[in-house]
LUMSEDREN-509433 format. One record per residue (C-alpha): residue number from 1; chain; x, y, z. Coordinates in pm, whole numbers, plus 50000, padded with zeros to 5 digits. Example, Ala and Ser with C-alpha at 12.3 -4.5 7.8 and 13.67 -1.06 7.14 Angstrom:
<pts>
<seq->1	mol->A	east->51230	north->49550	up->50780>
<seq->2	mol->A	east->51367	north->49894	up->50714>
</pts>
This chain:
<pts>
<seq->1	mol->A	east->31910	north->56731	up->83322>
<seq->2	mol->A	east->31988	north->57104	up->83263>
<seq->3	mol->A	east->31954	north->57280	up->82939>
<seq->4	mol->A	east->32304	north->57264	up->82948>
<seq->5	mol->A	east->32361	north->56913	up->83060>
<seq->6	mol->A	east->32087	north->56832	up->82783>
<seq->7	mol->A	east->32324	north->57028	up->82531>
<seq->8	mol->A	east->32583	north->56786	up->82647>
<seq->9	mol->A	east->32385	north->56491	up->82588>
<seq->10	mol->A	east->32308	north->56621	up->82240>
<seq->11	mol->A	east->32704	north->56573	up->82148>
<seq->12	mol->A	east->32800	north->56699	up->81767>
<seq->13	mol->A	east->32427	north->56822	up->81728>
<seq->14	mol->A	east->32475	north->57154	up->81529>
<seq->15	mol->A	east->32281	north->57428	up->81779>
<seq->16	mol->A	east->32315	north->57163	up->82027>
<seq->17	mol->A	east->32319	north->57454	up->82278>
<seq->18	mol->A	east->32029	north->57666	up->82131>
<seq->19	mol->A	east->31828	north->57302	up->82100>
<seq->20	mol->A	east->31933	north->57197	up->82474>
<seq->21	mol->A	east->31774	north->57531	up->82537>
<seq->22	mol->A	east->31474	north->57477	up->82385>
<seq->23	mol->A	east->31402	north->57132	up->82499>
<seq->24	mol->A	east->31464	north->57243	up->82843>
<seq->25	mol->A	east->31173	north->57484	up->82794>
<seq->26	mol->A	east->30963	north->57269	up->82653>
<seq->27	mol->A	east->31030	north->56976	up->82891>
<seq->28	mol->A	east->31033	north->57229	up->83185>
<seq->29	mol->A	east->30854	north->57525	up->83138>
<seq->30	mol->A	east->30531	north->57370	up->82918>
<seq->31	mol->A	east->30527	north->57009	up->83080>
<seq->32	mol->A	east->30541	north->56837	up->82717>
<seq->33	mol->A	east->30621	north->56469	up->82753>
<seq->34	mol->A	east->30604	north->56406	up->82408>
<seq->35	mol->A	east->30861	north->56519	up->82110>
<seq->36	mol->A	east->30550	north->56559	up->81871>
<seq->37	mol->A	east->30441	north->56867	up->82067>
<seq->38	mol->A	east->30780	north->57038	up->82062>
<seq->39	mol->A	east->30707	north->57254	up->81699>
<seq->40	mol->A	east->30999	north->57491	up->81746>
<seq->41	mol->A	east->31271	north->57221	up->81660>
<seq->42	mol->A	east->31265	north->57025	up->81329>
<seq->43	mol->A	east->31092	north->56750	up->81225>
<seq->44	mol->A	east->31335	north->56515	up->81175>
<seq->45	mol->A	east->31521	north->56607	up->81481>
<seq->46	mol->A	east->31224	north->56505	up->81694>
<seq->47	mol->A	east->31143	north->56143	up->81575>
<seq->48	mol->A	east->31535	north->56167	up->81612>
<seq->49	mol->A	east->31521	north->56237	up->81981>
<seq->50	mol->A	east->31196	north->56012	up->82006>
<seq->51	mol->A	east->31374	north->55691	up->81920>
<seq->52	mol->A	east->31680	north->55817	up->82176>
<seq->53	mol->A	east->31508	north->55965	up->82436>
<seq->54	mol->A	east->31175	north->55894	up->82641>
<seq->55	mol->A	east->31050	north->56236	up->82823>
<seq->56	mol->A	east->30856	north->56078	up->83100>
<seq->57	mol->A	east->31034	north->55906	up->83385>
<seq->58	mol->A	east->30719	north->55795	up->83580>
<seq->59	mol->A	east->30382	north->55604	up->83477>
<seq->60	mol->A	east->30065	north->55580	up->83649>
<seq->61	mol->A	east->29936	north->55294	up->83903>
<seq->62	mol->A	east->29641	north->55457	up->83991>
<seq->63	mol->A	east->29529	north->55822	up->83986>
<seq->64	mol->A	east->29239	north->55921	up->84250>
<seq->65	mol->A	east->29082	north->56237	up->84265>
<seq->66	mol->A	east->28884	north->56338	up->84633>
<seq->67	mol->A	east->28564	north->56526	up->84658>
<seq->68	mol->A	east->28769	north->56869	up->84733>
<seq->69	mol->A	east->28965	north->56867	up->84422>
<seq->70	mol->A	east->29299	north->56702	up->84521>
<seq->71	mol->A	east->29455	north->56456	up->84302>
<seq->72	mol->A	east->29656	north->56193	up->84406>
<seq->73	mol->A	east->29899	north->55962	up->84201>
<seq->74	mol->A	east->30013	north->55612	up->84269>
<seq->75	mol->A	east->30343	north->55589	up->84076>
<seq->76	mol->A	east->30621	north->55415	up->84013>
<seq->77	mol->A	east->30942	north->55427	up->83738>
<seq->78	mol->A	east->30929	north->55069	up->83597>
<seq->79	mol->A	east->30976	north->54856	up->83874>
<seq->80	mol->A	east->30725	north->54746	up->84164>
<seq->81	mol->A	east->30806	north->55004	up->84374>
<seq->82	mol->A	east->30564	north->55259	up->84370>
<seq->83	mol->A	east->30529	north->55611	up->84558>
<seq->84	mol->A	east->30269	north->55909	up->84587>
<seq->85	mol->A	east->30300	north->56227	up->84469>
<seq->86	mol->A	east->29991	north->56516	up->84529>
<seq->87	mol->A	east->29823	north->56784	up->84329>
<seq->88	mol->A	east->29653	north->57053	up->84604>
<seq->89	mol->A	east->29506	north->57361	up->84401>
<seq->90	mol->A	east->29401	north->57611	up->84661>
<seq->91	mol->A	east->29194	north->57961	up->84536>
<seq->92	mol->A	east->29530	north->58156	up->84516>
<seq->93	mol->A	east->29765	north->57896	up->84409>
<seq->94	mol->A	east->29844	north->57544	up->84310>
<seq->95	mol->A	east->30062	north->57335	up->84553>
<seq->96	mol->A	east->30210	north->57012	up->84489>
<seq->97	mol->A	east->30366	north->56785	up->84777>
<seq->98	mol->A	east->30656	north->56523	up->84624>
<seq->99	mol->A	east->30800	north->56224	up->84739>
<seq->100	mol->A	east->31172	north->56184	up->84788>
<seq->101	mol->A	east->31228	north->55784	up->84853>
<seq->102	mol->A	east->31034	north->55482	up->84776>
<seq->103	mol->A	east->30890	north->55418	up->85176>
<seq->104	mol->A	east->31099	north->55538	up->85476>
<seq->105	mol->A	east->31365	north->55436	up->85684>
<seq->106	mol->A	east->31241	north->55672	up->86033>
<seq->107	mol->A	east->31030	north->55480	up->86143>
<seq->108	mol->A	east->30793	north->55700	up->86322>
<seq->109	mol->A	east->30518	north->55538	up->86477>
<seq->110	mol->A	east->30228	north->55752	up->86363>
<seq->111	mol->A	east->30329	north->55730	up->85960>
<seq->112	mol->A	east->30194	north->55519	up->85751>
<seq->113	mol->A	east->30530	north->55527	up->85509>
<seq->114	mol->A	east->30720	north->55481	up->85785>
<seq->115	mol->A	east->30533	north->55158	up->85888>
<seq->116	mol->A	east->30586	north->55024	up->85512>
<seq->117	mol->A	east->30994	north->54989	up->85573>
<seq->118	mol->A	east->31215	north->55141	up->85299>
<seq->119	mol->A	east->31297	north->55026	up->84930>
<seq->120	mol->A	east->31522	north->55334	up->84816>
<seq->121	mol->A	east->31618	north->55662	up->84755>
<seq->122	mol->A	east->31424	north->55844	up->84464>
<seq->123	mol->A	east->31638	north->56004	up->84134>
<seq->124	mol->A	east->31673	north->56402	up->84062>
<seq->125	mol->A	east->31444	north->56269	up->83758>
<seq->126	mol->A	east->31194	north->56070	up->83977>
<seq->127	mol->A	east->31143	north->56371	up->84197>
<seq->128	mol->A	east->31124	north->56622	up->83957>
<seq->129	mol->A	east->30904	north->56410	up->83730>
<seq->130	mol->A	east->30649	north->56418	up->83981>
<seq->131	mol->A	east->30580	north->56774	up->83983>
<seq->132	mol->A	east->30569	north->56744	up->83549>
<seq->133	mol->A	east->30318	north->56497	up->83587>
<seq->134	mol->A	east->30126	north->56703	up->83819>
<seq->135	mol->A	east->30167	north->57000	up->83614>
<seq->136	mol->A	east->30042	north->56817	up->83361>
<seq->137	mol->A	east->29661	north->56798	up->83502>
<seq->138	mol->A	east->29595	north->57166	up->83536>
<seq->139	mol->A	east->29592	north->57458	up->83344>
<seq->140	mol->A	east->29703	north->57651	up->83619>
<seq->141	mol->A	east->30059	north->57719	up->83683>
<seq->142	mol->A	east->30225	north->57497	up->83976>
<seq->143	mol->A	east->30352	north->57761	up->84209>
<seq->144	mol->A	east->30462	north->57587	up->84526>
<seq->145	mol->A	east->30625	north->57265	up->84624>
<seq->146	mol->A	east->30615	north->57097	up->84941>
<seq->147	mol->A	east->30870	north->56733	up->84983>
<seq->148	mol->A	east->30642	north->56633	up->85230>
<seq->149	mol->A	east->30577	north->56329	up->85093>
<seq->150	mol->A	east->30692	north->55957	up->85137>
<seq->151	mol->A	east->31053	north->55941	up->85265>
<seq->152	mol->A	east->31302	north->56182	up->85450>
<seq->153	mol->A	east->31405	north->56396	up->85219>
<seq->154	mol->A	east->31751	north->56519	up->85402>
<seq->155	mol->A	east->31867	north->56123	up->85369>
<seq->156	mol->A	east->31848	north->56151	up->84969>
<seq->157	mol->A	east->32027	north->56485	up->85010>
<seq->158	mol->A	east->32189	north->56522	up->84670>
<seq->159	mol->A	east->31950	north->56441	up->84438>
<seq->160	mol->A	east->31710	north->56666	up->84640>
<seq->161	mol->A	east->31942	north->56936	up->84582>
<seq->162	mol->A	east->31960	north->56889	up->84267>
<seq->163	mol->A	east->31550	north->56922	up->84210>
<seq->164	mol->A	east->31544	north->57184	up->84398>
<seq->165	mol->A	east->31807	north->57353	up->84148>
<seq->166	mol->A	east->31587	north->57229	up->83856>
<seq->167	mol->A	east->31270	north->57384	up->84012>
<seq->168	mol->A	east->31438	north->57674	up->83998>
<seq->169	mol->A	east->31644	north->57725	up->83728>
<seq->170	mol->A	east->31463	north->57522	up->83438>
<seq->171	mol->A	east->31083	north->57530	up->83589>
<seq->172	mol->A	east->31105	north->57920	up->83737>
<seq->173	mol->A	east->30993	north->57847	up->84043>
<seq->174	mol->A	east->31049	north->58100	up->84387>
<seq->175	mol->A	east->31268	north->57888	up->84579>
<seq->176	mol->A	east->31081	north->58085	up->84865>
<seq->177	mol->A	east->30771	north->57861	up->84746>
<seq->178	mol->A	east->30971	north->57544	up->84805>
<seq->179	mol->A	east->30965	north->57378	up->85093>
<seq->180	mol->A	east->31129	north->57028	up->85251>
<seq->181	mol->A	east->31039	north->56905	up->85553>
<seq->182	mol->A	east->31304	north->56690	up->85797>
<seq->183	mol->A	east->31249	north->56477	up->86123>
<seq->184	mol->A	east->31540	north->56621	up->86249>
<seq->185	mol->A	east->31899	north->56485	up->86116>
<seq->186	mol->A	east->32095	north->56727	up->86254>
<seq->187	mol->A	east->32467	north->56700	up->86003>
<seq->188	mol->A	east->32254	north->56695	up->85705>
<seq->189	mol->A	east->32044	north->57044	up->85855>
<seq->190	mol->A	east->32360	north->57219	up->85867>
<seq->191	mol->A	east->32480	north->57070	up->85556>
<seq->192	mol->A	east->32200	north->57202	up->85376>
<seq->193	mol->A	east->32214	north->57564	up->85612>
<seq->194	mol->A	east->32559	north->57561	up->85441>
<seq->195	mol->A	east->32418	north->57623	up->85029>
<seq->196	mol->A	east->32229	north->57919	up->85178>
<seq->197	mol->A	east->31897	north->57801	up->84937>
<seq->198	mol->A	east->31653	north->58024	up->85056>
<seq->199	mol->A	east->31376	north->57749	up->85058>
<seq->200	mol->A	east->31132	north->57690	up->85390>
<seq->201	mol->A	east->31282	north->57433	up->85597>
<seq->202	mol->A	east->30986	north->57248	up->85829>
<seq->203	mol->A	east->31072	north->57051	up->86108>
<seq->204	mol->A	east->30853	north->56764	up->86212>
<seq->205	mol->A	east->30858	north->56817	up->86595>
<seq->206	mol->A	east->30535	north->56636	up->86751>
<seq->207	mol->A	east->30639	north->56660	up->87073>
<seq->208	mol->A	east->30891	north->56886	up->87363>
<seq->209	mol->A	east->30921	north->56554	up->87574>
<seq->210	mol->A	east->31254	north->56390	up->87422>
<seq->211	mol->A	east->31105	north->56065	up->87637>
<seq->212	mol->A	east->30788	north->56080	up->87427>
<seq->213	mol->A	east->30952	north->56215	up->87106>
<seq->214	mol->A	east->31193	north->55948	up->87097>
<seq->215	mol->A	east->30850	north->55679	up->87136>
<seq->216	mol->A	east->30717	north->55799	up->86862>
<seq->217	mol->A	east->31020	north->55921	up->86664>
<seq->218	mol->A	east->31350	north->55703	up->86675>
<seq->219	mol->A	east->31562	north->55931	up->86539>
<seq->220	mol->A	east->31491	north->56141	up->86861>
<seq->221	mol->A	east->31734	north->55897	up->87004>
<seq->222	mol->A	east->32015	north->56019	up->86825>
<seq->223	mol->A	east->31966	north->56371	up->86778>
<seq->224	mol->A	east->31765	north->56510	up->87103>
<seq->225	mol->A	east->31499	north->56828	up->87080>
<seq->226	mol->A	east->31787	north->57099	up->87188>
<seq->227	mol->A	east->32023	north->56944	up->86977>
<seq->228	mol->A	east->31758	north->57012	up->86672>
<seq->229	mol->A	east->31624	north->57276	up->86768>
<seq->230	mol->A	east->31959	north->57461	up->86778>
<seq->231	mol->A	east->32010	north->57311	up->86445>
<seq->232	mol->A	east->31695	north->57519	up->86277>
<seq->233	mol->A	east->31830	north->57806	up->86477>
<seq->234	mol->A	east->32182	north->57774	up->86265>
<seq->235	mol->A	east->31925	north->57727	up->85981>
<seq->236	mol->A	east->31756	north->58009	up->85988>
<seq->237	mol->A	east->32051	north->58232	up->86058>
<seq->238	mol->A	east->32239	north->58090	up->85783>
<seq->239	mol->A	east->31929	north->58149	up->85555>
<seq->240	mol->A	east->31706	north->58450	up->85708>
<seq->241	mol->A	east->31409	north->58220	up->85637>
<seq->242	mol->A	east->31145	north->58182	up->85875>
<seq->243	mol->A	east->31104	north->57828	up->86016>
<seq->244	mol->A	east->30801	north->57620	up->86025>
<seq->245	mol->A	east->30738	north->57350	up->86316>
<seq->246	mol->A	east->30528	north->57065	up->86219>
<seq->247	mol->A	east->30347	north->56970	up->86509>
<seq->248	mol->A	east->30103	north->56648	up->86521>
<seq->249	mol->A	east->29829	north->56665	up->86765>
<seq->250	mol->A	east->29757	north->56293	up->86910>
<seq->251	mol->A	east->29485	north->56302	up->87185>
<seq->252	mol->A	east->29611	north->56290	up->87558>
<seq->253	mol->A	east->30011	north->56264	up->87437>
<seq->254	mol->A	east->30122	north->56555	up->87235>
<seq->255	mol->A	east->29806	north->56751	up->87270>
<seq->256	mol->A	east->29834	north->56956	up->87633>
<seq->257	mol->A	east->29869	north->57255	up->87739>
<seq->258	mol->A	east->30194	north->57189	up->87936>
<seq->259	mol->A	east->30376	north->57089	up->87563>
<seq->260	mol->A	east->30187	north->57361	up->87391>
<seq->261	mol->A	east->30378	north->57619	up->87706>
<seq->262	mol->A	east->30709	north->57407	up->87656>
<seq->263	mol->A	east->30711	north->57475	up->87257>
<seq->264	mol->A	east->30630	north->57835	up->87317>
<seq->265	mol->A	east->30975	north->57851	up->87510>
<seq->266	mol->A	east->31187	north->57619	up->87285>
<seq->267	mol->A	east->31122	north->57861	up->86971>
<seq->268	mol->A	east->31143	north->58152	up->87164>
<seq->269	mol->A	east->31335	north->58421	up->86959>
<seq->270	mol->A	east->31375	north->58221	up->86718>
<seq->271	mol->A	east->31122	north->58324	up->86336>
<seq->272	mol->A	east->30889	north->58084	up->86344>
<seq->273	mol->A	east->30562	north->57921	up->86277>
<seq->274	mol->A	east->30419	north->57637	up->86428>
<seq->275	mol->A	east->30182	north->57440	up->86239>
<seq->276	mol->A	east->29929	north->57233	up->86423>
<seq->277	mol->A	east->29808	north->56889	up->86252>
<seq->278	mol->A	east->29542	north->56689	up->86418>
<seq->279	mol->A	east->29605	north->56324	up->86361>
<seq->280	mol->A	east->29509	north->56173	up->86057>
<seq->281	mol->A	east->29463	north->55817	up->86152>
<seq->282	mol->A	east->29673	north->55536	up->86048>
<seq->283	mol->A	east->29635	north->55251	up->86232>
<seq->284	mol->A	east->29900	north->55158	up->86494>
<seq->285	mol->A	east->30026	north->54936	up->86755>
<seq->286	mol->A	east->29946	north->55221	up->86977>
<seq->287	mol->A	east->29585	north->55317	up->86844>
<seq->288	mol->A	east->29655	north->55693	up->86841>
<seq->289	mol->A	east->29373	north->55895	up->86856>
<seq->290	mol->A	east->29233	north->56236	up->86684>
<seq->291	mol->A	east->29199	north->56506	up->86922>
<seq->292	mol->A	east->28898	north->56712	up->86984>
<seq->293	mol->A	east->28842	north->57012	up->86828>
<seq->294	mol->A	east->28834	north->57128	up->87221>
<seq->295	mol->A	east->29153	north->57004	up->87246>
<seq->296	mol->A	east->29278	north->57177	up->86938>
<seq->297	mol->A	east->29164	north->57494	up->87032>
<seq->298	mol->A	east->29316	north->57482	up->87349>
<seq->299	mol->A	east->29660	north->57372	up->87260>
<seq->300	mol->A	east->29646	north->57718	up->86987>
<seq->301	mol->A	east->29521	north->57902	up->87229>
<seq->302	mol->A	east->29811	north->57844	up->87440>
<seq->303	mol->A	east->30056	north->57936	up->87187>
<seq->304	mol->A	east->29899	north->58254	up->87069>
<seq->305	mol->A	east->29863	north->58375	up->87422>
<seq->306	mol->A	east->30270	north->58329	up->87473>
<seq->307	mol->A	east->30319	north->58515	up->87181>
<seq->308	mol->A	east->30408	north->58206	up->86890>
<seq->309	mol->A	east->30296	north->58228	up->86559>
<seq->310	mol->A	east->30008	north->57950	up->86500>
<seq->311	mol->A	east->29849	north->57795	up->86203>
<seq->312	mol->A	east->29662	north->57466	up->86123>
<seq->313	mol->A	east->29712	north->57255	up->85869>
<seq->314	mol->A	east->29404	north->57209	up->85585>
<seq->315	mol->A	east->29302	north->56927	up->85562>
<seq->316	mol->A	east->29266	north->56805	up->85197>
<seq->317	mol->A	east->29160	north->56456	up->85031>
<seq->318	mol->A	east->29047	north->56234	up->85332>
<seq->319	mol->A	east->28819	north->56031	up->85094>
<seq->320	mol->A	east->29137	north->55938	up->84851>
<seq->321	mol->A	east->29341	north->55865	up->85140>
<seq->322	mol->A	east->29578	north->56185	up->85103>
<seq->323	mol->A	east->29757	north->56118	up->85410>
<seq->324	mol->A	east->30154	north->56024	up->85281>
<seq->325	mol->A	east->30131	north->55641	up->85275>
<seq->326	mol->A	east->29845	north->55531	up->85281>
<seq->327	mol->A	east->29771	north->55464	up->84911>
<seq->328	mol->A	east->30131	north->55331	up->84870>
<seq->329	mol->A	east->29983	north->55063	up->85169>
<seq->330	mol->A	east->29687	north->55010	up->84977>
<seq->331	mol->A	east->29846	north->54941	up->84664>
<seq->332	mol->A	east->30184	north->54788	up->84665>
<seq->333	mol->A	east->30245	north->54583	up->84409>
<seq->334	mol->A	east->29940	north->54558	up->84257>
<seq->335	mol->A	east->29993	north->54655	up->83905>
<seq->336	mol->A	east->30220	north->54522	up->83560>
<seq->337	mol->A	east->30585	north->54537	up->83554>
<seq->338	mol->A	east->30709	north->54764	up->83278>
<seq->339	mol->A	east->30852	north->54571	up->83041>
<seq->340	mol->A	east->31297	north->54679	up->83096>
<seq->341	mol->A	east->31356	north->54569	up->82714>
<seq->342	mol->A	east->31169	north->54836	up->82565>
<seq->343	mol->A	east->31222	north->55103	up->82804>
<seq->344	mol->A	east->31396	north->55390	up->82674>
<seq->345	mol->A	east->31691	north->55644	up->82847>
<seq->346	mol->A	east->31527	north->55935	up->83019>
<seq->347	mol->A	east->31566	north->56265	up->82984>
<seq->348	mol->A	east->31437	north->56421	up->83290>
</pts>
C-alpha cells in the first residue's frame, strides 16, 4: 500500500491521512514490522492496528549467510511455496536482488528456477516485502535493487510496477539504482519503454546465434535476437538509460571469440554495457561447463578491442548456493505450513 492507499484503509480514522503518513514511514522508511516500535502514533491506536493488521507479509524457511558476507533467505508467504530473496553489501553500497514469481515459466536450460517449473506470480507486497526483510539485517541503508531473482519479472508486469513505484515513492529509493532484468519478451519491453521509469533494464542475452539461443532459451523461439535487440534499442530511446547485456559464458558454446565479434556489432551504437557471467553450475541435461579464466579473458578482450563497454559479474555467496534457484531446489517444501486461521490481513 501507499501512504495514501493506507489512509484509505484507515476509513473514519480521525488524521487518517497524517497517520497513513506516518505508518508509511515507519513501515517504509525504518523497516518496523511491528506496531510496538511505531512511538509517534498512540497507544491505543497501535494494539488497534495490531489486532487488524499484520506488517510482515513473508516468514523465514531458512536464512544462510556465505563466507563473503551475503545473506540469503528461503521464504515463503504462508503456503509451501517458497522463493529467495538476497542481501549483497558491497564497500560503497548495499544491493539487494528480489524475486518476482514463485519458480519460472522460461525455461532456460542453464537456470536452476527455470528447471523447478512455475507455481505463480509474486504480490506488490511479496516483492516489496523482500527488500523490508532484507533491510531489516543491516544497519546500512539498502541503496540498490536488482529483480534478478527467481522468475521473469516482465510476465508479473503490474505488480512489478507497482514495487517499483513503492521503492520509490514510500522507500526513497533512485529509480536509477533499480534494476529488472528480462529474457527478452518483446510487447511487455515496449510496454514498460512506454511509463518512461528511468530504471536499468538488463537483458539476458547468452548468446548472438538465434540457433543456439533458442537451445538454451525457448523464448528465443518467439521473439528472435534482432527482434529484441531492437526492442532495448526502443528502450533506451524511450528512457535515455544505458542498457546492460547479461551475457553467460558456457565453455565451447557461448564463450568464442566469433560471438564475442558478433555482440560487438549487434549493440553497436546503441549505450550499453555488456556484463560477462561465467557459468555458475547447475546441473543439466547438457552438463554445461565453466569456462576458463583463458577463455574469459579472451572473450573481454574481444569486446574491449571493438570498442564495447565490458564488465564481469562478482561473484558473491558460492558456499550458500547464491546462484537464483538453487536453495529454492534444495529446499522445497521442507518446512511447516502457516497456520491460514490465524493469519492476519497485510499491510504491505
Amino acid at each position: 500500500m501507499t501512504r495514501e492507499e493506507i489512509a484509505q484503509a484507515l476509513g473514519d480514522e480521525p488524521r487518517a491521512k497524517m497517520r497513513g503518513r506516518q505508518i508509511a514511514d515507519w513501515v517504509y522508511r525504518r523497516a518496523v514490522a511491528d506496531w510496538a516500535q511505531m512511538t509517534d502514533l498512540p497507544a491505543d491506536f497501535r494494539a488497534q492496528m495490531a489486532e487488524r493488521w499484520s506488517l510482515q507479509p513473508l516468514e523465514v524457511a531458512r536464512h544462510v549467510t556465505s563466507t563473503d558476507g551475503v545473506d540469503k533467505l528461503l521464504v515463503h508467504g504462508g503456503d509451501e511455496q517458497v522463493f529467495e530473496c538476497v542481501l549483497l553489501p558491497y564497500a560503497d553500497r548495499v544491493s539487494c536482488c528480489l524475486s518476482s514469481q514463485v519458480g519460472c515459466p522460461m525455461g532456460c536450460r542453464f537456470c536452476a528456477t527455470g528447471l523447478g517449473g512455475f507455481d505463480r506470480n509474486l504480490s506488490a507486497g511479496e516483492m516489496i516485502g523482500q527488500y523490508l526483510m532484507l533491510q531489516r539485517l543491516t544497519e546500512r541503508r539498502i541503496s540498490h535493487v536488482v529483480f534478478m531473482g527467481m522468475g521473469e519479472p516482465l510476465l508479473n508486469l503490474e505488480n512489478l510496477v507497482k514495487t517499483l513505484r513503492l521503492l520509490h515513492d514510500e522507500v526513497g529509493l533512485s529509480y536509477r539504482h533499480l534494476t529488472v532484468s528480462t529474457v527478452g519478451l518483446v510487447p511487455q519491453i515496449y510496454e514498460l519503454a512506454e511509463l518512461k521509469l528511468p530504471i536499468h533494464l538488463a537483458l539476458s542475452l547468452h548468446s548472438t546465434n538465434d540457433e543456439i539461443r533458442s537451445q538454451l532459451m525457448p523464448v528465443n523461439k518467439r521473439w528472435p535476437i534482432a527482434e529484441v535487440i531492437e526492442a532495448m534499442r526502443a528502450y533506451s530511446r524511450a528512457t535515455g538509460r544505458k542498457i546492460t547485456i547479461e551475457y553467460l559464458l558456457l565453455a565451447e558454446l557461448t564463450d568464442t571469440p566469433t560471438q564475442a565479434a558478433e555482440l560487438a556489432r549487434l549493440i553497436q551504437g546503441m549505450p550499453s554495457v555488456v556484463n560477462v557471467i561465467p557459468f555458475n553450475f547447475v546441473a543439466t541435461e547438457e552438463s554445461f561447463k565453466r569456462p576458463s579464466r583463458e577463455r574469459v579473458r579472451a572473450f573481454k578482450t574481444e569486446l574491449k578491442r571493438r570498442g564495447v563497454n565490458v564488465t564481469e559479474r562478482v561473484e558473491r555467496g558460492h558456499d550458500i548456493a547464491a546462484a537464483c534457484g538453487q536453495l529454492a531446489g534444495q529446499h522445497a517444501g521442507r518446512f511447516a505450513r502457516r497456520p491460514t486461521s490465524s493469519a492476519l490481513p497485510v499491510l504491505s
